[in-house]
C-alpha positions in Angstrom: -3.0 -29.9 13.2 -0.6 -31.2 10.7 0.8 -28.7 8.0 -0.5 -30.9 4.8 -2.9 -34.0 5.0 -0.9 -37.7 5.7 -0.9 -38.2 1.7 -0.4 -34.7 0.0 2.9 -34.7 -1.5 6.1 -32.1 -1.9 4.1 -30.1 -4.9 1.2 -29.3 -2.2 3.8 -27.6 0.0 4.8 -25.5 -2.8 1.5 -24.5 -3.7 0.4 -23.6 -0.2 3.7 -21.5 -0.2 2.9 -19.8 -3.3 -0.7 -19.3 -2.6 0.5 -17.8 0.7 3.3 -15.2 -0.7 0.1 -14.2 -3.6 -2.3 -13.8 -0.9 0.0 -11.1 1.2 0.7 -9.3 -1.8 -3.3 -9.1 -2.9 -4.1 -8.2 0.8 -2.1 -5.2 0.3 -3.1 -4.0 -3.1 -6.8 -4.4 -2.6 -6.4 -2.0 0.2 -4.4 0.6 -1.4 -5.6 0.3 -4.8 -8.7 2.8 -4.5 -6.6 5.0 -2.4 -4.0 4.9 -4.8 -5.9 5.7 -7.5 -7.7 8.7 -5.8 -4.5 10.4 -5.1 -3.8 10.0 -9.2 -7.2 11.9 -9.5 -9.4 9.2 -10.4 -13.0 9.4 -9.4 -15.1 6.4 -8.0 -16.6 5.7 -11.0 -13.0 5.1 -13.2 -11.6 3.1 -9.6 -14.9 0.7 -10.6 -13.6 0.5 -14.5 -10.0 -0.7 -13.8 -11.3 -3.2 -10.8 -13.9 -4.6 -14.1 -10.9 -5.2 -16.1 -8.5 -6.4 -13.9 -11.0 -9.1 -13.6 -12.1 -9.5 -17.4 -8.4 -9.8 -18.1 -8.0 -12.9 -15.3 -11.2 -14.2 -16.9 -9.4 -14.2 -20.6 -6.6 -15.9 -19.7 -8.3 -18.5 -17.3 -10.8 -19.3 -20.6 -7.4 -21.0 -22.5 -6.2 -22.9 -19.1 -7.3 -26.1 -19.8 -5.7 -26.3 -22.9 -2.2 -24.7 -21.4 -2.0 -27.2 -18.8 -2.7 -30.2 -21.1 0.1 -28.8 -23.3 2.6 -27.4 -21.3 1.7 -29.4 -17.5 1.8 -26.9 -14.4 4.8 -26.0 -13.7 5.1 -23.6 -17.1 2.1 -21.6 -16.9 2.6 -21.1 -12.9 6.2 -19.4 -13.8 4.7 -17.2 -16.8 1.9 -16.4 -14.7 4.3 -15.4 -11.9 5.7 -13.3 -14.2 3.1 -11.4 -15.1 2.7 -10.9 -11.9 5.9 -8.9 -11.9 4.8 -6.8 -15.0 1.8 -6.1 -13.3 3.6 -4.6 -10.1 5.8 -2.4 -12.3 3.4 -1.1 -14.8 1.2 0.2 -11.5 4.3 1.4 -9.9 5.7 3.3 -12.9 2.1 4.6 -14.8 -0.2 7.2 -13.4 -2.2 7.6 -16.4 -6.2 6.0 -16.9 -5.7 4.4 -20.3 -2.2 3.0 -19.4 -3.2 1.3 -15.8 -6.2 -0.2 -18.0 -4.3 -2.0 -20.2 -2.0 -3.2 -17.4 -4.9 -4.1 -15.1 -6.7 -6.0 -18.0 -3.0 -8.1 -19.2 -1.9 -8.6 -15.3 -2.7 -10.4 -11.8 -3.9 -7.7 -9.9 -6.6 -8.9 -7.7 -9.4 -6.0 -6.2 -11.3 -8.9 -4.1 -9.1 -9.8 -1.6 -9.3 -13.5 -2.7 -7.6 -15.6 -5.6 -9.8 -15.2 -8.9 -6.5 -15.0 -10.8 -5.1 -17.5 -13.6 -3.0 -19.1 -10.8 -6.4 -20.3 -10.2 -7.5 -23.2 -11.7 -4.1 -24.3 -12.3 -3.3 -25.0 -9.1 -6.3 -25.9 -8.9 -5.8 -28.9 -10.9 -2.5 -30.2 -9.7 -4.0 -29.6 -5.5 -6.4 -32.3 -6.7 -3.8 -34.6 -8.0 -1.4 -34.0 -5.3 -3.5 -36.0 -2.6 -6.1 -38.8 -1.8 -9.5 -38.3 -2.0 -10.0 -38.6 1.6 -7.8 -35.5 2.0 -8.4 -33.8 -0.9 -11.4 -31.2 1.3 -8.7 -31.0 3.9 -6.1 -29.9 1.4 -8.2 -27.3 -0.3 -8.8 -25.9 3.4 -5.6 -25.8 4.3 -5.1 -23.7 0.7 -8.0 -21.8 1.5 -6.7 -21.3 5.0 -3.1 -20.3 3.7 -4.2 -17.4 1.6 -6.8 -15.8 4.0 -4.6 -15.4 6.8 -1.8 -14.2 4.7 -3.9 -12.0 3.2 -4.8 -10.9 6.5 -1.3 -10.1 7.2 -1.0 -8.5 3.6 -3.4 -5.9 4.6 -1.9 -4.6 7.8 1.2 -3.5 4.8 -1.5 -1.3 3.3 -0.8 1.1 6.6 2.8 1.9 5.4 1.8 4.7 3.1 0.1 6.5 6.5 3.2 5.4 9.0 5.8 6.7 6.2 4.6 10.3 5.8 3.9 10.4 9.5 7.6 9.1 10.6 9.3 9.8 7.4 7.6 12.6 5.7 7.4 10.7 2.7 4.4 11.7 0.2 2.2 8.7 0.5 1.8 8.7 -3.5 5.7 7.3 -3.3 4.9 5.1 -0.7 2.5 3.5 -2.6 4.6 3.0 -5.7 6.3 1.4 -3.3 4.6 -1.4 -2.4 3.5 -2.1 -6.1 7.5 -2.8 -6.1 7.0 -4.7 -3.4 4.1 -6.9 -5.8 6.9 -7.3 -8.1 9.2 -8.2 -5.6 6.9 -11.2 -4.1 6.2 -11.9 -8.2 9.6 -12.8 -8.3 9.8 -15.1 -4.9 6.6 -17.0 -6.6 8.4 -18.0 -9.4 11.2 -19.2 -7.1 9.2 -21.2 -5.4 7.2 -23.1 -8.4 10.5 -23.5 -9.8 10.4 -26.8 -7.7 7.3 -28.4 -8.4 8.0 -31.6 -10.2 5.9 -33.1 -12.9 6.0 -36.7 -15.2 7.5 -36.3 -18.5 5.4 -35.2 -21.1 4.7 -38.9 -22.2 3.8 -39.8 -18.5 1.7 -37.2 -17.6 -1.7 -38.0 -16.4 -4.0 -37.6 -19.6 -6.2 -34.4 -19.4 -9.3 -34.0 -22.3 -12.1 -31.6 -22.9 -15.3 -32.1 -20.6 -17.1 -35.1 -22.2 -19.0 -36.8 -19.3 -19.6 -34.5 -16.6 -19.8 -31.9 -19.0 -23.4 -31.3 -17.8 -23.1 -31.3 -14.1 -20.2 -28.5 -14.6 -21.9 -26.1 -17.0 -24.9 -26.3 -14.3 -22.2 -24.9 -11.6 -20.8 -22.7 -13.8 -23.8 -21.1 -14.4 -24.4 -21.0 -10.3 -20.9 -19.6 -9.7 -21.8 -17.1 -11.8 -24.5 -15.9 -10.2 -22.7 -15.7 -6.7 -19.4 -14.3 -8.8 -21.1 -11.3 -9.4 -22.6 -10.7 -6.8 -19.0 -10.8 -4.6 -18.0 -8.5 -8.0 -20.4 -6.1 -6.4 -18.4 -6.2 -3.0 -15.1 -6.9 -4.0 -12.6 -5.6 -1.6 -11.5 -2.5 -2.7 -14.4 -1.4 -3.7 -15.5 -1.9 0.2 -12.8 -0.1 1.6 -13.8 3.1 -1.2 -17.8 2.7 0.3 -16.1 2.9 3.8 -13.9 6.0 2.3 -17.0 8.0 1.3 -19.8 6.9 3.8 -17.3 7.0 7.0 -14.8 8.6 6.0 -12.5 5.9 7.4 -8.5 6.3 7.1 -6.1 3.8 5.1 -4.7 2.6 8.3 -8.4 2.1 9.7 -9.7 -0.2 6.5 -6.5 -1.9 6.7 -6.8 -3.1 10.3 -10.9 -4.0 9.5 -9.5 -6.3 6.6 -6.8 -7.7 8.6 -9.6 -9.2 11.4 -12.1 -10.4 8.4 -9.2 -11.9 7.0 -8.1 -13.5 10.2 -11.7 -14.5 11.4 -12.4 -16.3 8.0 -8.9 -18.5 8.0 -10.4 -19.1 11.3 -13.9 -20.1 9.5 -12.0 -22.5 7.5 -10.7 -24.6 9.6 -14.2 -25.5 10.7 -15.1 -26.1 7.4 -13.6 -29.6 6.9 -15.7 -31.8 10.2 -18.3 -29.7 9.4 -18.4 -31.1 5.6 -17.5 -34.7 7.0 -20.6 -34.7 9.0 -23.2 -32.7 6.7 -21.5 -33.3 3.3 -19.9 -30.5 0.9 -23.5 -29.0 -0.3 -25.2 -28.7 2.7 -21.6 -27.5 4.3 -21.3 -24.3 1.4 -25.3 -23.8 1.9 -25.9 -23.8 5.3 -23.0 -21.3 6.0 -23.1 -18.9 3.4 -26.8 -18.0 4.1 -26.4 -16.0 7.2 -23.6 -14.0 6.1 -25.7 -13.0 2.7 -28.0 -11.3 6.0 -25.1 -9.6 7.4 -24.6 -8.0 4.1 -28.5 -7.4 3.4 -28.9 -5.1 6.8 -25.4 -3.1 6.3 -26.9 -0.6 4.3 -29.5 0.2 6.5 -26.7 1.1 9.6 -25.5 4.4 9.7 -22.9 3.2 12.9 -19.6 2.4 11.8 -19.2 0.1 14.7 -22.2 -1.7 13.7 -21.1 -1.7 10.0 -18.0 -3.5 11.0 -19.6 -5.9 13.5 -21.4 -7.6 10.7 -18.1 -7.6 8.5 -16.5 -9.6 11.2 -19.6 -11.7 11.3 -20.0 -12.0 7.8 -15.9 -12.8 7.4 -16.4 -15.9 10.0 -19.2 -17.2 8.1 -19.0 -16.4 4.1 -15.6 -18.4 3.6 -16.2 -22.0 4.3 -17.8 -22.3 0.9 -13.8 -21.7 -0.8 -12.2 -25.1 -0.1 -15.7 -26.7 0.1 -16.5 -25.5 -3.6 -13.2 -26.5 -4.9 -13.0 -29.7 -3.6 -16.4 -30.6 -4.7 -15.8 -29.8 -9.0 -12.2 -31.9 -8.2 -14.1 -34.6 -7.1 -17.2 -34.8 -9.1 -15.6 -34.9 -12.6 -13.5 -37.9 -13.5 -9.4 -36.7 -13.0 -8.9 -36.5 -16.8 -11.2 -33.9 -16.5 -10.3 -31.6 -13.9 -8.3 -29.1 -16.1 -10.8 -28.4 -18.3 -13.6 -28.5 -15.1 -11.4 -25.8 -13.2 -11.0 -24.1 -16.0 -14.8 -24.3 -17.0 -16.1 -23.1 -13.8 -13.6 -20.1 -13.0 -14.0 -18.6 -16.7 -17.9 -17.8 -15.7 -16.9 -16.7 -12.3 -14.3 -13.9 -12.9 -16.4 -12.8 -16.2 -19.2 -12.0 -14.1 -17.3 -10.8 -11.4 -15.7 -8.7 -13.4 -18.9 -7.0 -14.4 -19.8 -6.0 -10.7 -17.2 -3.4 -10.3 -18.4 -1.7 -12.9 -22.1 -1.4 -11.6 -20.9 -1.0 -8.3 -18.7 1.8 -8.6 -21.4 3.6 -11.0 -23.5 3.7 -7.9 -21.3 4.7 -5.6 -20.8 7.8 -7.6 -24.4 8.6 -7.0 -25.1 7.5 -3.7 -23.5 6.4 -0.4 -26.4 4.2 0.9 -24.7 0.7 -0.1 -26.5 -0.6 -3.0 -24.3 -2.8 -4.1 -23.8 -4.8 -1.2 -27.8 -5.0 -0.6 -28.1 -6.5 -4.4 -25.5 -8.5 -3.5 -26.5 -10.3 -0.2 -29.8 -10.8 -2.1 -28.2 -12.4 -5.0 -25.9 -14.5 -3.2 -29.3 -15.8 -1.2 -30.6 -17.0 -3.9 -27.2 -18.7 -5.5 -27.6 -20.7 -1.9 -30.9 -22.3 -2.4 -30.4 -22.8 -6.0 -27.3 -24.8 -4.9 -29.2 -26.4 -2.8 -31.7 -27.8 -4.5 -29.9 -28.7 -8.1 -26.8 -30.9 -6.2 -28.1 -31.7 -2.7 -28.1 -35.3 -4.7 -24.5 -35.4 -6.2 -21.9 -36.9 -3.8 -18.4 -36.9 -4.1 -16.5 -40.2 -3.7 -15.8 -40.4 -0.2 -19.6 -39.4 1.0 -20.9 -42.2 -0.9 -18.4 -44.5 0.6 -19.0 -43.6 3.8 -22.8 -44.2 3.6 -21.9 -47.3 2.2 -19.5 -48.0 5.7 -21.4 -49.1 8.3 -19.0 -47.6 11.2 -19.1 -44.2 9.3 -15.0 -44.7 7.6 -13.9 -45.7 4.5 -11.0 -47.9 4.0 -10.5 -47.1 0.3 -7.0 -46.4 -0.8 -5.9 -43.7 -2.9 -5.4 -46.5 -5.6 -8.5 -47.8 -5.2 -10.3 -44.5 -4.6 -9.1 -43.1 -8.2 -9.8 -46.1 -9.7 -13.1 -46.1 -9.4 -13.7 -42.6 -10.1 -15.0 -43.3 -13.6 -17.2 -45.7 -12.8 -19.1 -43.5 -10.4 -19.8 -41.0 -12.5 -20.7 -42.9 -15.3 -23.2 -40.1 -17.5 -25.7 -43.8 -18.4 -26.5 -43.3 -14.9 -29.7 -41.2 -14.0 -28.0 -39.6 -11.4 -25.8 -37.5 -13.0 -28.4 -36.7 -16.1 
């Protein structure tokens, strides 16, 4: 399998590389974040607050990002976000105080869910989309999606240092830990390196970007989906499993890090599948069809009191609930006309980490109270009925190359890029019924 797609171009590379050094360092941090704060005397409920705000604060800054890329282009706002990213590894490493670690979890990056729900987000969202052909343009967001789960596979493994250093070393693990918040800082720093490269038109040649105007319907209507399923994965966001797994099992550090590690590896695996699967059965059917059964996985962990059972259906889940991720993406890129995808990924991640930043909240309320696993039965239910909503309100609304290749008798399309984005606009023209 190649690297990139035949016609993604040098700024792909460097956002697959910088995807890949974020997801390492959130693989780590959404391990040893509860533990971390724990050991600072924090109870579950508090651990629930900061993951809320982390989340709210990514939400904020996501809401102006349409507006930042159409002033500023990409490269900009991916350096200032990489520095925040730096801010955000010091401030955990050097404060041990509640109030503090608030305000730095609600200004920074820090990411509780294991995935990217960041502001690097929809940014590189938006240049991803114009860094390749539309025939390539599922295949690139897989290969994004790809990048960051199995790095953040790898990321978690790091989360055992704390345990291995006060074994071999006798260090406390409460240093350790500040130590790999330095370590955040440290790949903050390498991410700014790297989109210090990405080239972009002069100002006056830059692709024109506007405010939704005629898929502004079809994207508040997914919006309001991905909201839905937003908080329901804020209910379940990765640390917040690993603290369940803490009280209910009792499971070590080094124990929750090598579980995420394999659901981390099994979904990168998932996503690879997710691209001939979407070629044959479209991008809808693709994020329905796969998501379902691992909302079932989630629905009957509650009820199992083995831990080996328990993390049976997290693998199971892990291979299955991911194929949605560069699916999803690819499908808002490709139904809005390109002047709009700033304002589209901008649109549709604002909803997504607001209500996922609620989640935590309720989550970690109830796991002060109880051990049973509420939060992931409400979830799996939820994110069930997300599915068939999804279902039924786009099964209809095809991206460009689905339509062409119904059109093509042999099943290919022979559109250009140049042709393909040229007549972009005319599909989705908002006089015709289909997109009313």
């Amino acid at each position: 399998m190649r690297l990139l797609p035949p016609t993604a171009d040098a700024n792909a590379r460097r956002l697959l590389i910088g995807r890949s050094l974020r997801a390492a360092a959130d693989g780590f941090v959404s391990v040893i974040l509860p533990a971390y704060l724990l050991a600072l005397g924090l109870d579950a409920f508090e651990v629930g607050v900061l993951s809320s705000a982390t989340l709210l604060g990514s939400a904020v800054l996501t809401l102006v990002t349409g507006f930042i890329i159409g002033r500023f282009g990409h490269r900009g706002p991916l350096l200032a976000a990489a520095g925040l990213m730096v801010f955000t590894g010091l401030g955990f490493a050097g404060q041990q105080s509640f109030w503090p670690l608030l305000l730095v979890g609600f200004v920074g990056t820090l990411n509780p869910s294991g995935g990217d729900v960041s502001v690097f987000l929809p940014i590189e969202q938006s240049l991803l989309a114009q860094s390749v052909a539309d025939q390539d343009r599922t295949a690139l967001f897989a290969r994004y999606s790809l990048a960051g789960s199995l790095l953040g596979a790898l990321g978690t493994l790091v989360a055992a240092v704390p345990d291995l250093a006060a074994a071999w070393l006798g260090l406390a693990p409460l240093v350790a830990m500040q130590g790999l918040f330095v370590l955040y800082a440290a790949i903050g720093l390498l991410s700014a390196w790297v989109y210090r490269g990405i080239s972009e038109p002069a100002h006056h040649e830059r692709p024109k970007v506007q405010p939704l105007g005629p898929s502004r319907g079809i994207v508040y209507r997914m919006a309001a989906l991905f909201s839905i399923d937003a908080f329901s994965g804020g209910l379940l966001v990765q640390s917040l499993l690993v603290l369940w797994l803490f009280q209910r099992f009792g499971v070590s550090v080094t124990l929750a890090a090598s579980v995420f590690f394999w659901t981390g590896i099994l979904s990168a695996l998932s996503m690879l599948a997710a691209v001939p699967i979407a070629r044959r059965i479209g991008l809808v059917r693709t994020m329905v069809f796969t998501h379902l059964p691992s909302n079932f996985c989630l629905v009957a962990i509650p009820f199992v009191s083995d831990l080996g059972v328990v993390i049976a259906l997290l693998l199971l889940r892990s291979l299955l609930s991911q194929m949605d991720v560069p699916t999803r993406n690819s499908y808002v890129m490709a139904v809005v006309t390109p002047p709009e995808r700033p304002a589209a990924a901008s649109v549709t991640s604002v909803p997504r980490s607001l209500a996922s930043a609620i989640g935590p909240l309720i989550a970690g309320s109830l796991f002060t109270v109880s051990t049973f696993g509420w939060p992931l039965l409400l979830g799996g239910l939820l994110k069930s009925g997300y599915d068939v909503a999804l279902l039924l309100m786009f099964r209809h609304i095809r991206p460009p190359e689905e339509q062409a290749h119904a059109r093509t008798p042999s099943g290919t399309t022979s559109a250009s890029p140049e042709s393909s984005s040229s007549t972009r606009t005319t599909r989705r023209n908002p006089a015709s019924s289909r997109w009313s």
